[in-house]
C-alpha positions as CSV (number, residue, x, y, z in Angstrom):
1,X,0.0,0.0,0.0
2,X,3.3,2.4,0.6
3,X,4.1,1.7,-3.3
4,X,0.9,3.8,-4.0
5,X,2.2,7.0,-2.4
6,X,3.7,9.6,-4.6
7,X,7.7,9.4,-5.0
8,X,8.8,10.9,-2.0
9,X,6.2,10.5,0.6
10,X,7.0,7.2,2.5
11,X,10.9,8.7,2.6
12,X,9.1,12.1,4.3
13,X,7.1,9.4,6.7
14,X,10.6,7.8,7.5
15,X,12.2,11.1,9.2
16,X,12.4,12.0,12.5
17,X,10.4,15.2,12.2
18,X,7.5,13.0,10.6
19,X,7.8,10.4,12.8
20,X,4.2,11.2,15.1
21,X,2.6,11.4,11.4
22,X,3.4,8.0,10.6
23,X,3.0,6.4,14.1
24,X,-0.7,8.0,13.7
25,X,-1.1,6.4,10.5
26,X,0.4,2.9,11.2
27,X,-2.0,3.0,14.4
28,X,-5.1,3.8,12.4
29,X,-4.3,0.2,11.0
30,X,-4.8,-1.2,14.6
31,X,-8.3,-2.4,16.0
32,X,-8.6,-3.1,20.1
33,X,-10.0,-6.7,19.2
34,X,-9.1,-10.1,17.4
35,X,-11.7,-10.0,14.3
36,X,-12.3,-12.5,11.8
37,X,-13.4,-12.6,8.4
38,X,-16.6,-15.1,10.0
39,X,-17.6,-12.1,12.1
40,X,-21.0,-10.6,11.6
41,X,-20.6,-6.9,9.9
42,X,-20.9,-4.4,9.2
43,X,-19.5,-2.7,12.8
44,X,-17.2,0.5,13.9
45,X,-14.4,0.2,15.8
46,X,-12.3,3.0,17.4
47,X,-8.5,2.2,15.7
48,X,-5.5,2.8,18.0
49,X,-5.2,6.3,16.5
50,X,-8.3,7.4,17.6
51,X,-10.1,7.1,14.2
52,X,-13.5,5.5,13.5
53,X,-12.6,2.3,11.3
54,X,-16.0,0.3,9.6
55,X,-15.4,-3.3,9.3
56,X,-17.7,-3.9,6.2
57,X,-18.5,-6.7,3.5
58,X,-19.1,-5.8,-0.3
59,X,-20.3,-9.1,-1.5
60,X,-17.8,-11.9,-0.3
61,X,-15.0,-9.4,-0.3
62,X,-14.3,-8.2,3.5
63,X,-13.3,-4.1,3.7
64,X,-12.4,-1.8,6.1
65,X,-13.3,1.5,5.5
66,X,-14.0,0.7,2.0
67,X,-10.4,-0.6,1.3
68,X,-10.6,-4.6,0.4
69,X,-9.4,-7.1,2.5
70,X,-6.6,-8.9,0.0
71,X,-6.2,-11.8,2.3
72,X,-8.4,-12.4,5.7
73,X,-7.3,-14.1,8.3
74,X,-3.6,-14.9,9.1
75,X,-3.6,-15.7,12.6
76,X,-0.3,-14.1,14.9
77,X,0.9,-14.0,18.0
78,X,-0.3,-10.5,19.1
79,X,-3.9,-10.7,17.5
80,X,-5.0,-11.2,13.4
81,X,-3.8,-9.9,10.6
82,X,-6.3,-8.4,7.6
83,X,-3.9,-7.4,4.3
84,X,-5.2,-4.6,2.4
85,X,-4.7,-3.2,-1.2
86,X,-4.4,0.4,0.1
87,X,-3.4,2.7,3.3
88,X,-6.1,3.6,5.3
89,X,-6.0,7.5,6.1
């Protein structure tokens, strides 16, 4: 999802003077719950950032805040992971 920001930007994210720019973003990526792709939505979340994040399905295709799910469901240590096709901002 980086790849689709203008040359430049994720190189901005990456110094220090950007750094509380790009710790907000990464946490808007971060729900307060394990969610699977079986779970009954639509339903709002708060993200880490503070943000309002909608857990949604169009068809069979999971999304969150309107950005597809690419693949659902890969189970971690520290919760589950949801891959998405673009940054959520």
């Amino acid at each position: 999802a980086f790849s689709k920001l203008p040359t430049g930007v994720v190189s901005d994210l990456l110094t220090i003077e950007n750094r509380e720019t790009l710790r907000r973003i990464l946490q808007h990526h971060v729900l307060p719950e394990n969610i699977t792709s079986t779970r009954a939505l639509p339903i709002d979340f708060i993200a880490l950032s503070g943000g309002k994040v909608t857990l949604s399905r169009n068809e069979s295709i999971m999304q969150i805040n309107n950005v597809s799910v690419t693949r659902a469901d890969v189970f971690a240590t520290n919760g589950v992971i949801h891959a998405i096709n673009d940054l959520l901002l």
